[in-house]
C-alpha positions in Angstrom: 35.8 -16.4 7.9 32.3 -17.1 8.6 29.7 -19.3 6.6 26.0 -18.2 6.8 23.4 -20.6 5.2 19.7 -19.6 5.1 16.7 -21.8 4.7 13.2 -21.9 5.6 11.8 -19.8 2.7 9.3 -20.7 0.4 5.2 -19.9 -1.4 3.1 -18.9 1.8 -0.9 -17.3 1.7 -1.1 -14.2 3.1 -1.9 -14.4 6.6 0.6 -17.4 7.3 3.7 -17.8 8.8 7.4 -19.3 8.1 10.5 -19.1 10.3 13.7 -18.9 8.5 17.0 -20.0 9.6 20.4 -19.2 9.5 23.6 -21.6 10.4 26.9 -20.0 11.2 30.0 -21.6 10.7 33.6 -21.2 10.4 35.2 -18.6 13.3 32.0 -18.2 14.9 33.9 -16.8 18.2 33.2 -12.9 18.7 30.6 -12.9 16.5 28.7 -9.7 16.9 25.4 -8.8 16.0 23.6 -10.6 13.4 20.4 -9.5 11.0 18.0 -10.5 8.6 17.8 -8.4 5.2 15.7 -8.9 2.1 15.7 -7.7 -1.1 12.4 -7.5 -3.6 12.8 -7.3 -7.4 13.8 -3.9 -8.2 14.7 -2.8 -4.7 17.5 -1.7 -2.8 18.4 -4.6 0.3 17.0 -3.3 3.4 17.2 -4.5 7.1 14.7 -6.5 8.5 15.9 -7.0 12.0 18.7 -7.4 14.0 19.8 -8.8 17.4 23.3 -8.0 19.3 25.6 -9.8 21.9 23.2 -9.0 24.3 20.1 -10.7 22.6 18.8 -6.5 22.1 16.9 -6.7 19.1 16.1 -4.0 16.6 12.9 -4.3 13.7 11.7 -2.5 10.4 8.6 -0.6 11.1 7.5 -2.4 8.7 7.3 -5.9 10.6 7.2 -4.7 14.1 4.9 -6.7 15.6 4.6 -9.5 13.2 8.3 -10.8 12.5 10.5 -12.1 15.6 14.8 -12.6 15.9 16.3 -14.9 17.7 19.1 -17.0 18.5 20.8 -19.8 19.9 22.9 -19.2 22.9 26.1 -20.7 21.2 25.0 -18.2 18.2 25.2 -20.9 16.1 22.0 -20.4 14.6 19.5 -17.3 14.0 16.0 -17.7 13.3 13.3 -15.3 11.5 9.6 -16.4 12.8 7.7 -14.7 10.2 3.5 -14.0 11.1 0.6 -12.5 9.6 2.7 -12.4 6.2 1.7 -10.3 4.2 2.2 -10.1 -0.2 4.6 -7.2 0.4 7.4 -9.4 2.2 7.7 -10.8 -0.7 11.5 -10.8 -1.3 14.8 -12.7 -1.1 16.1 -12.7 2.7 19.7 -12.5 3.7 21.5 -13.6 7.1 24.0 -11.4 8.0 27.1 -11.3 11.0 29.7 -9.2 11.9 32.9 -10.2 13.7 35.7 -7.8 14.4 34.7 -5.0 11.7 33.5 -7.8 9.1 30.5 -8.5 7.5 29.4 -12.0 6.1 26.5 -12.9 4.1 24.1 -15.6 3.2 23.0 -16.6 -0.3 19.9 -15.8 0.7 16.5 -17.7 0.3 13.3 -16.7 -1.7 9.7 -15.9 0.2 7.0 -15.5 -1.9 3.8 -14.3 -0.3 0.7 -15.0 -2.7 -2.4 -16.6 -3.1 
């Protein structure tokens, strides 16, 4: 089993920035790659970004640019820096992992982007 627990979310202007972060814990050997998600009211969950074993990392079009995965080298922890936010990230964000075929999940935590 692996643990994920998000945090760094929260009411940002548009324009700012926030980094997320996600803890791992539990059987953390031969974890795979990792992503973030996020959800918005009313929408289907949809990738964010990803980054595999060999730190190759993968982006929405959406925050290409903007938005940058990363990790510790003991993939303990994943971060989200989040830039030039923008209302329309407005959502809940979800750390995912896979290890050996499964896939864990966060709780998730809330960004707001409004003025």
């Amino acid at each position: 089993q692996v643990q994920l627990v998000e945090s760094g979310g929260g009411l940002v202007q548009p324009g700012g920035s926030l980094r997320l972060s996600c803890a791992a814990s539990g059987n953390i050997f031969s974890i795979n790659t990792m992503g973030w998600y996020r959800q918005a009211p009313g929408e289907r969950r949809e990738l964010v970004a990803t980054i595999d074993t060999d730190d190759i990392t993968n982006y929405a079009d959406s925050v290409k640019g903007r938005f940058t995965i990363s990790r510790t080298n003991d993939k303990n922890t994943m971060y989200l820096q989040m830039n030039s936010l923008k209302p329309e990230d407005t959502a809940v964000y979800y750390c995912n992992a896979e290890r050996r075929g499964s896939w864990y999940w966060g709780q998730g935590t809330q960004v707001t982007v409004s003025s």
